[in-house]
C-alpha positions as CSV (number, residue, x, y, z in Angstrom):
1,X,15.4,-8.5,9.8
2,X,12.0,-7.5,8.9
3,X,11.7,-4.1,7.1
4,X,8.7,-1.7,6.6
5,X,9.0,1.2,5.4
6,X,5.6,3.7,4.7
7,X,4.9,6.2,2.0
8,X,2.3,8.5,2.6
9,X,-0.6,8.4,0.3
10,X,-2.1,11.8,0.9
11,X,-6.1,12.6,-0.6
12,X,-7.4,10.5,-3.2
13,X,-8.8,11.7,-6.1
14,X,-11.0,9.7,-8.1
15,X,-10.1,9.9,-12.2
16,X,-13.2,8.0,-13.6
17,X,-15.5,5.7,-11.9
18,X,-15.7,2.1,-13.8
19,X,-18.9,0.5,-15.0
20,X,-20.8,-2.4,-13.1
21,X,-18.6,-3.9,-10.7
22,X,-15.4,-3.2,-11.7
23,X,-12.2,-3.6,-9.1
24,X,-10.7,0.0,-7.9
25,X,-7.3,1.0,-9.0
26,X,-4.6,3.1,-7.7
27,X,-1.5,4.8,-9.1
28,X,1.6,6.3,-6.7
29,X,5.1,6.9,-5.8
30,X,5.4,3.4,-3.8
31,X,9.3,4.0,-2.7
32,X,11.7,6.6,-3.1
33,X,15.8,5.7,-3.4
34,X,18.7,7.5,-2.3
35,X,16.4,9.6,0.2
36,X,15.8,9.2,3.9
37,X,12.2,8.3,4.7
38,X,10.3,8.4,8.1
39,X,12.2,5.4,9.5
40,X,16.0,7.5,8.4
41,X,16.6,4.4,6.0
42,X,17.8,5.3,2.5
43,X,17.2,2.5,-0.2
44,X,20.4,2.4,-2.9
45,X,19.0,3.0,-6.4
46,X,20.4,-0.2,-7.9
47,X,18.8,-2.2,-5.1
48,X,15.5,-1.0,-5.5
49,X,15.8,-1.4,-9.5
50,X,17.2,-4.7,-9.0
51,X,14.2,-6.3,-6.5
52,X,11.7,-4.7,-9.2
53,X,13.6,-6.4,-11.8
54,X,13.2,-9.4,-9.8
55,X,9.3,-9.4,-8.7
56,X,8.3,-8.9,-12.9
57,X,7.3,-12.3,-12.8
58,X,5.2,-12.1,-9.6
59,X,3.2,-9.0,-11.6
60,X,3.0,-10.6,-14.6
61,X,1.1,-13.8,-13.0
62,X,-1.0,-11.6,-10.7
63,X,0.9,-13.1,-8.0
64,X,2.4,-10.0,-6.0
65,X,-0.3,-9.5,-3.3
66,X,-0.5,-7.1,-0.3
67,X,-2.3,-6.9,2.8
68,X,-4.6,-4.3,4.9
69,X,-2.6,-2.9,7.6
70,X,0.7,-3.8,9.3
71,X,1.6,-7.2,8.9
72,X,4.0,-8.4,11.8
73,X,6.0,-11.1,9.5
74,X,7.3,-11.6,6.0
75,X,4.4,-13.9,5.1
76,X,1.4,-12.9,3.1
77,X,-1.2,-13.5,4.8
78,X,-4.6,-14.7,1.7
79,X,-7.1,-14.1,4.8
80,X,-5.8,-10.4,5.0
81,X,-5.1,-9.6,1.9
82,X,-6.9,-6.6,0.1
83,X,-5.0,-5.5,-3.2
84,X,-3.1,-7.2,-6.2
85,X,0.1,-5.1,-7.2
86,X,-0.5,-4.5,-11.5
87,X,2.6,-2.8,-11.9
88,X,6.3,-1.5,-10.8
89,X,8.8,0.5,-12.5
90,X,11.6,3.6,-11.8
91,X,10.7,7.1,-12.3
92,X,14.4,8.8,-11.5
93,X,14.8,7.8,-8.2
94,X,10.6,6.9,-7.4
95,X,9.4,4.0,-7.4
96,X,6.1,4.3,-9.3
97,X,3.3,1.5,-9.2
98,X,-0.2,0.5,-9.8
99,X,-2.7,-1.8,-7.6
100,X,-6.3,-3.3,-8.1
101,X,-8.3,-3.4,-5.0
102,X,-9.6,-7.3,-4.5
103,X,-13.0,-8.1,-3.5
104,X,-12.1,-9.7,-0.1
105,X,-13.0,-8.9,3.1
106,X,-10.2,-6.5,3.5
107,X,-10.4,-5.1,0.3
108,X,-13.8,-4.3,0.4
109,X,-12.2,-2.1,3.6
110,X,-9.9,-0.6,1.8
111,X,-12.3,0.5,-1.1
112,X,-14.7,2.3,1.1
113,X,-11.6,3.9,2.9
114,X,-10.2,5.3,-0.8
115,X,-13.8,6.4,-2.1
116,X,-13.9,8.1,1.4
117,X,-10.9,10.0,0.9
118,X,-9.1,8.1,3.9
119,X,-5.1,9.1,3.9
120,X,-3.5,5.7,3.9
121,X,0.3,5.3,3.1
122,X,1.8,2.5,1.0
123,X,4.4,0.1,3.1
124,X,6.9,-1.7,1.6
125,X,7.5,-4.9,3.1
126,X,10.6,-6.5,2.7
127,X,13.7,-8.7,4.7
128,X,17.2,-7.5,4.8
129,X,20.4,-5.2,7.0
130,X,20.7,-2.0,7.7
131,X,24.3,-0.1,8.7
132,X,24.6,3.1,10.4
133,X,25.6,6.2,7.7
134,X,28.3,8.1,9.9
135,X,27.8,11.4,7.6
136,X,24.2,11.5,8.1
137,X,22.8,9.5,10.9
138,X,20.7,7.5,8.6
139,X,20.9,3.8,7.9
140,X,21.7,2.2,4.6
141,X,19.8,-0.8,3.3
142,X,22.1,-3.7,2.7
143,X,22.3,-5.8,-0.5
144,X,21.3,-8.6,1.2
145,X,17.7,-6.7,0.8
146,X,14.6,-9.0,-0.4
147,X,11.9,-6.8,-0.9
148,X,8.4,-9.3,-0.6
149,X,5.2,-6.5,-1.3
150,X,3.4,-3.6,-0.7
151,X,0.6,-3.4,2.2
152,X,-2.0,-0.9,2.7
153,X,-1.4,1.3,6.3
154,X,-2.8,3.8,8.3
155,X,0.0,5.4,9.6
156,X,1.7,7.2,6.8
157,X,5.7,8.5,7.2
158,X,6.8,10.3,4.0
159,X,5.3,13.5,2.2
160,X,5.6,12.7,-0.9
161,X,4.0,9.6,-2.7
162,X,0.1,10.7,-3.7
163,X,-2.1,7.8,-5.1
164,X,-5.2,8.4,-7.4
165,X,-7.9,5.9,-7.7
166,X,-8.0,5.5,-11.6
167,X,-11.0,2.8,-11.8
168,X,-13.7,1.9,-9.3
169,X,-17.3,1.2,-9.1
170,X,-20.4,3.0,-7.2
171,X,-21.3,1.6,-3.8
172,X,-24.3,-0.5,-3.2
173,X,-26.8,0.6,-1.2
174,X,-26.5,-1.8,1.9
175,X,-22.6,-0.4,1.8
176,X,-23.7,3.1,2.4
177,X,-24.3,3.3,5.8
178,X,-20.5,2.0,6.5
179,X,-19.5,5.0,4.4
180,X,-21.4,7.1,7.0
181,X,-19.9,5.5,9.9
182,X,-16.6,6.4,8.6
183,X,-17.4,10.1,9.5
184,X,-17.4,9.3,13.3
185,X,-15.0,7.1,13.8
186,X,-11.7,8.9,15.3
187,X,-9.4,5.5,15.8
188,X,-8.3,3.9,12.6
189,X,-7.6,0.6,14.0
190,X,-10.8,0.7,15.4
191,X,-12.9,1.2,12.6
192,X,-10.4,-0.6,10.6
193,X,-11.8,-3.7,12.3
194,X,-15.6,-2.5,12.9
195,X,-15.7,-2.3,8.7
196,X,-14.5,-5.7,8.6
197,X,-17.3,-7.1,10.9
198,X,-20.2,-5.3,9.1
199,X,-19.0,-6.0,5.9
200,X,-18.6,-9.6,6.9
201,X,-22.8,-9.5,7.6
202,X,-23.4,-7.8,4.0
């Protein structure tokens, strides 16, 4: 069964703007254990420190990528994807981690949607069971859990994970305008996909 849970990224702030063309980087509360989230699914403590255990190597090789919006199967998908995952560890019960935005196609998306102060939510993506809690109406992630990455959504469940931008780089002229856009666009899938046309033509 494929699991998705979303953490709401709030308003970005920017920390320092990087020199020349420099990747954008992000910092937040990715997951949260022993705590219902939008979907009523509580992740056990030891399961989330044992998948981050487990996906070390992935980080370490720059390996561990995620994708722009809602990804309908457990497989990364290299045409969508639009961050690299730079690190993952506990905080307590958070799960805290860091991302580089890619110059792709969809990361070049999701960097004018952070420097326009967008509210995205993180997703974690992962395969796995779920049982019915009979005190609290929630459902409990099974050990069988796998968790594969973190994507970039629109459609942000939980309060409480707030990523800052701690490295990025100044807009080019031609990319203005599709900051501009951004302003009268309503729909996010829409202009999700608009941004991915234009910046295809840059």
């Amino acid at each position: 069964m494929l699991l998705r849970d979303i953490f709401s990224f709030g308003t970005v702030s920017i920390i320092s703007e990087g020199k020349g063309k420099k990747n954008a980087k992000f910092r937040g509360v990715f997951s949260e254990a022993e705590r219902p989230n939008g979907n009523k699914r509580v992740y056990p403590v030891k399961l989330l420190v044992r998948e981050i255990e487990k996906l070390q190597p992935q980080i370490g090789d720059r390996r561990l990528l995620g994708e722009l919006d809602h990804p309908t199967d457990e497989v990364v998908h290299l045409t969508n994807v639009s961050h690299v995952i730079t690190g993952l560890h506990m905080e307590g019960n958070k799960v805290i981690g860091e991302g580089e935005v890619l110059n792709t196609p969809a990361g070049n998306v999701l960097s004018e949607l952070l420097k326009s102060g967008v509210k995205l939510g993180i997703s974690s993506r992962g395969t796995g069971s779920i049982e019915l809690d009979p005190r609290g109406g929630n459902y409990v992630v099974g050990e069988n859990y796998n968790m594969i990455t973190f994507d970039m959504v629109s459609d942000p469940s939980s309060q409480d994970a707030f990523p800052s931008l701690i490295e990025g780089y100044s807009p080019s002229e031609n990319r203005q305008p599709i900051v501009d856009e951004l302003e009268h666009l309503h729909n996010e899938r829409v202009y999700i996909t608009q941004l991915k046309q234009k910046l295809g033509k840059i």
